[in-house]
C-alpha positions in Angstrom: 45.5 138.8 -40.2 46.9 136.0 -42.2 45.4 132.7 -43.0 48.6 129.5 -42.8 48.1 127.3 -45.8 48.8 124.4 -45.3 49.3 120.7 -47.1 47.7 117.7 -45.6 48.4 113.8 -45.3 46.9 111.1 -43.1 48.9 109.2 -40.3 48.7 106.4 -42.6 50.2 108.2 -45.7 52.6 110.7 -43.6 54.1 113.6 -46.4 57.6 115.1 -45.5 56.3 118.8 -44.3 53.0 118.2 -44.5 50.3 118.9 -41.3 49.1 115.5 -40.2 45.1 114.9 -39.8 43.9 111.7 -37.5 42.1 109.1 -39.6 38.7 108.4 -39.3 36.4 105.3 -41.1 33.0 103.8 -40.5 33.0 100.3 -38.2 30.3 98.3 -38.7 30.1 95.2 -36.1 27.6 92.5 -36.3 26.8 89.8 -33.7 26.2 86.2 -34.9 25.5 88.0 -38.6 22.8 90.3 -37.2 24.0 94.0 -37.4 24.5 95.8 -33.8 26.7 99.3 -35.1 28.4 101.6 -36.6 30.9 103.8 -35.0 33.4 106.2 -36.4 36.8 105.1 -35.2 40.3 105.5 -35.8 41.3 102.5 -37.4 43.6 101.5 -35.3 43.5 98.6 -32.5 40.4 97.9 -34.0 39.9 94.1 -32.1 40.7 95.8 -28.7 37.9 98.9 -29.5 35.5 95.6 -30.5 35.9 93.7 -27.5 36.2 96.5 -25.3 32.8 97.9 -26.7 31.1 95.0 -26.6 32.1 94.4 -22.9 31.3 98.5 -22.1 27.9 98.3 -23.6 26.6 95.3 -21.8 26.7 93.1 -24.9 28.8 90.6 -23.5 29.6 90.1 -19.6 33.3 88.6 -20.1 36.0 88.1 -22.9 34.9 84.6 -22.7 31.8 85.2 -24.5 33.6 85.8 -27.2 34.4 83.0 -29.7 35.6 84.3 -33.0 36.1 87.9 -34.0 37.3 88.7 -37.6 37.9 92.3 -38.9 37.0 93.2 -42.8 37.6 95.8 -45.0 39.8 98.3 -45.4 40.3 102.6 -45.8 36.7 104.4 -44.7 34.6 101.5 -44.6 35.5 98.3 -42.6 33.4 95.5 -40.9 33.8 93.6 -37.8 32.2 90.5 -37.7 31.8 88.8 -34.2 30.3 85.4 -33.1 29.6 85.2 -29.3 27.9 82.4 -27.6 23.8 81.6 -27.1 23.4 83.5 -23.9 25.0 86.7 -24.8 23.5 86.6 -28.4 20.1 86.1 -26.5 21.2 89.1 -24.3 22.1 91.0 -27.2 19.0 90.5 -29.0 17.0 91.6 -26.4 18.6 95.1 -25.9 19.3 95.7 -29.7 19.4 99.1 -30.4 20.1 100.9 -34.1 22.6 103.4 -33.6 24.9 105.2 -35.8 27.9 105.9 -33.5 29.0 109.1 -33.0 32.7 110.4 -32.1 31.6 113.1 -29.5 28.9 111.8 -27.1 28.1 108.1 -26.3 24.8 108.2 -25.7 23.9 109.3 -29.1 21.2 107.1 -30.5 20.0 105.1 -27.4 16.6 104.4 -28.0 15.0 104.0 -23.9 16.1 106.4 -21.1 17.0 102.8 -19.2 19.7 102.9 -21.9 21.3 106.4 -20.1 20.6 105.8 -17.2 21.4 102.0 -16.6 20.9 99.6 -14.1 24.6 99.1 -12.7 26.1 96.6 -9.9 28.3 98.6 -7.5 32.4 98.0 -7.6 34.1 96.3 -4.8 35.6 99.6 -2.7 39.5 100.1 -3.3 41.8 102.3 -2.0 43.0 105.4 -3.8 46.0 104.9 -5.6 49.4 106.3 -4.1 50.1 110.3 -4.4 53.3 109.4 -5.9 51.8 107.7 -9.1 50.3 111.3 -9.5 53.9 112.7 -10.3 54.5 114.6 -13.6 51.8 112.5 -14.9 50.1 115.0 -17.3 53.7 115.1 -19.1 53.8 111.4 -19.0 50.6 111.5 -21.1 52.0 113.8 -23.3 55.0 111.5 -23.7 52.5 108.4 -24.4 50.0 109.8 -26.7 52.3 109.3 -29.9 49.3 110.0 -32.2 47.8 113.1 -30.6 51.5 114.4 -31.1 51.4 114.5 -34.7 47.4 115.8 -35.3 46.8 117.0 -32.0 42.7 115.4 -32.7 42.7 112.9 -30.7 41.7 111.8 -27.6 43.3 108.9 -24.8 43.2 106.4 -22.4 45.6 104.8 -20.4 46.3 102.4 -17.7 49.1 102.9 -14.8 49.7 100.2 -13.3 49.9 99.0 -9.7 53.9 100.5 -10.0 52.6 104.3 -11.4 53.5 103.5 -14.8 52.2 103.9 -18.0 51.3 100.2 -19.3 49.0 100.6 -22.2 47.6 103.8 -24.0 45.1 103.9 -26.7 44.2 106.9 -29.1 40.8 107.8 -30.9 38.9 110.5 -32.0 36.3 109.6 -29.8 36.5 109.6 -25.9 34.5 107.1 -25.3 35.9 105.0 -28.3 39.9 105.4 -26.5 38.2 103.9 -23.6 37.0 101.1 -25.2 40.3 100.4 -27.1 41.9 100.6 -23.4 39.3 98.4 -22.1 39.8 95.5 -25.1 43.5 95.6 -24.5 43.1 95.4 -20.5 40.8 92.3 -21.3 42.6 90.8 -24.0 46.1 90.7 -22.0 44.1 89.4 -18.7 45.4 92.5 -16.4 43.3 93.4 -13.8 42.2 97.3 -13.9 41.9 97.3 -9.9 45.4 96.9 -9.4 46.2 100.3 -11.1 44.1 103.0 -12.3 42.4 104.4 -16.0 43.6 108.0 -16.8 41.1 109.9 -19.6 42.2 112.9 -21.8 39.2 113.8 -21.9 35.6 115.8 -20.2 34.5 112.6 -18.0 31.0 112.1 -19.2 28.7 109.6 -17.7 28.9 107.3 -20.6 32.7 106.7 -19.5 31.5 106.2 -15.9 29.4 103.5 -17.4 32.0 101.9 -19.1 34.1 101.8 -16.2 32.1 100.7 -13.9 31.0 97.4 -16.5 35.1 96.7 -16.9 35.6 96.6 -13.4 37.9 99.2 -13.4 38.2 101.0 -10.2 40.2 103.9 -10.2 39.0 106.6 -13.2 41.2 109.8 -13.4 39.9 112.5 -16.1 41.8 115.7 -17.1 38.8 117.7 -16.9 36.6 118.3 -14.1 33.3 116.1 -13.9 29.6 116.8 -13.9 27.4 116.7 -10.8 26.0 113.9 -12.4 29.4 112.0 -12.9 30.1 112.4 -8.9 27.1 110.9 -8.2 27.4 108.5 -10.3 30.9 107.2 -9.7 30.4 107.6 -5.5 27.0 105.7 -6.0 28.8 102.7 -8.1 32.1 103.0 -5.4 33.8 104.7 -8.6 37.1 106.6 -7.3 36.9 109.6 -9.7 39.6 111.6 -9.7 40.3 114.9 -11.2 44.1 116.2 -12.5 44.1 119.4 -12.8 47.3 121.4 -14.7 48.9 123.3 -11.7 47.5 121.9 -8.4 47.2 118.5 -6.6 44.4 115.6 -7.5 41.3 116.3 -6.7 38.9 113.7 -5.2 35.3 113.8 -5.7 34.5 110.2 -5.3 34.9 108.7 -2.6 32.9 111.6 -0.5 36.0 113.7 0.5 36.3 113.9 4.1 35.0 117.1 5.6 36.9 118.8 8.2 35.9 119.0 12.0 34.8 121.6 13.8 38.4 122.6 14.5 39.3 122.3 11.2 41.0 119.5 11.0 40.7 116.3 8.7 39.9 112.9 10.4 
């Protein structure tokens, strides 16, 4: 067997021939100067991961609480700094936790199993979106995930809209960190996730059930088939989880599929 050498260059710094790598630095965020995280990101859409995890991780309730955000820094070590008003800073306080982020699981570095396993208020019930919007979707991806196409190391999430197109994608190393970016950007241009649906590149962990559940979004479709725990999860919060599979039609685990009757048939 023969080993490929190869030359390297960023995304950032692209060389003619060369094999692109993602990029990766350190984010550290701070609330109202006290420090809350660091998370290894792709530096890209860096505001929309900020808000997006903020709102995710139960730091802050709405955009609104937001009242300054300023990004520092640049290469592998960059700071955001963001102020947020008295009662989220109070809310924030009180659920500190000292984490050094991680770019595979979410949960890394929670400190209290109440921290896993939250304390979450159920979604309004929606329908399931249209069959139609489920069209040569995975290609679709493919098409929007401009970044993956170059390293092929990144993750992404994206939002079709209430029409079954592709409004807003947003690439990361981490699966939980694309979510967030999509999450910022739903909040920072006011859409409403409930009118379309989230699509995830990724294994659908609970953290990103979490995540959706806090933004409000309603529909959550993963590329991977979920975890006993997941279903639960998502039927338990009114989550419609959905799983796209390569060659075969959606697969609905949340709401409860409808069982068949005793003559077979569905009601």
């Amino acid at each position: 067997m023969q080993y490929a050498t190869l030359n390297t260059a960023s995304n950032n710094d692209p060389d003619l021939g060369a094999a692109c790598l993602a990029d990766e630095c350190a984010l550290a965020i701070s609330y109202n100067g006290l420090n809350q995280a660091v998370m290894m990101v792709t530096p890209l859409d860096l505001e929309d991961f900020v808000i997006g995890f903020s709102l995710s991780s139960g730091l802050i309730e709405c955009i609104d609480e937001l009242r300054d955000l300023r990004l520092h820094g640049n290469g592998r070590a960059q700071h955001a700094e963001v102020q947020v008003g008295s009662r989220a800073f109070w809310s924030i306080k009180q659920q500190r936790r000292q984490l050094a982020g991680h770019s595979g699981c979410g949960l890394c570095g929670v400190q209290a199993l109440e921290q896993a396993l939250p304390q979450l208020a159920p979604l309004a019930p929606i329908d399931l979106p249209p069959e139609a919007h489920f069209h040569d979707l995975r290609q679709r991806i493919g098409d929007a995930q401009m970044l993956a196409r170059d390293s092929g190391a990144l993750h992404a999430a994206l939002y079709v809209d209430g029409h079954g197109e592709i409004a807003l994608c947003r690439e990361d190393i981490g699966r939980h960190n694309a979510l967030d970016k999509l999450i910022g950007a739903l909040m920072l241009q006011r859409r409403r996730p409930s009118e379309g649906f989230v699509v995830v590149t990724s294994r659908c962990s609970l953290e990103l059930i979490h995540k959706a559940v806090r933004a409000g979004i309603g529909t959550l479709v993963s590329l991977s088939a979920p975890t006993s725990l997941t279903v639960e999860w998502a039927r338990r919060h009114n989550l419609n989880l959905i799983h796209l599979p390569h060659r075969s039609a959606p697969r609905v685990y949340s709401p409860t599929p409808a069982l068949p009757d005793q003559n077979g048939c569905l009601p």
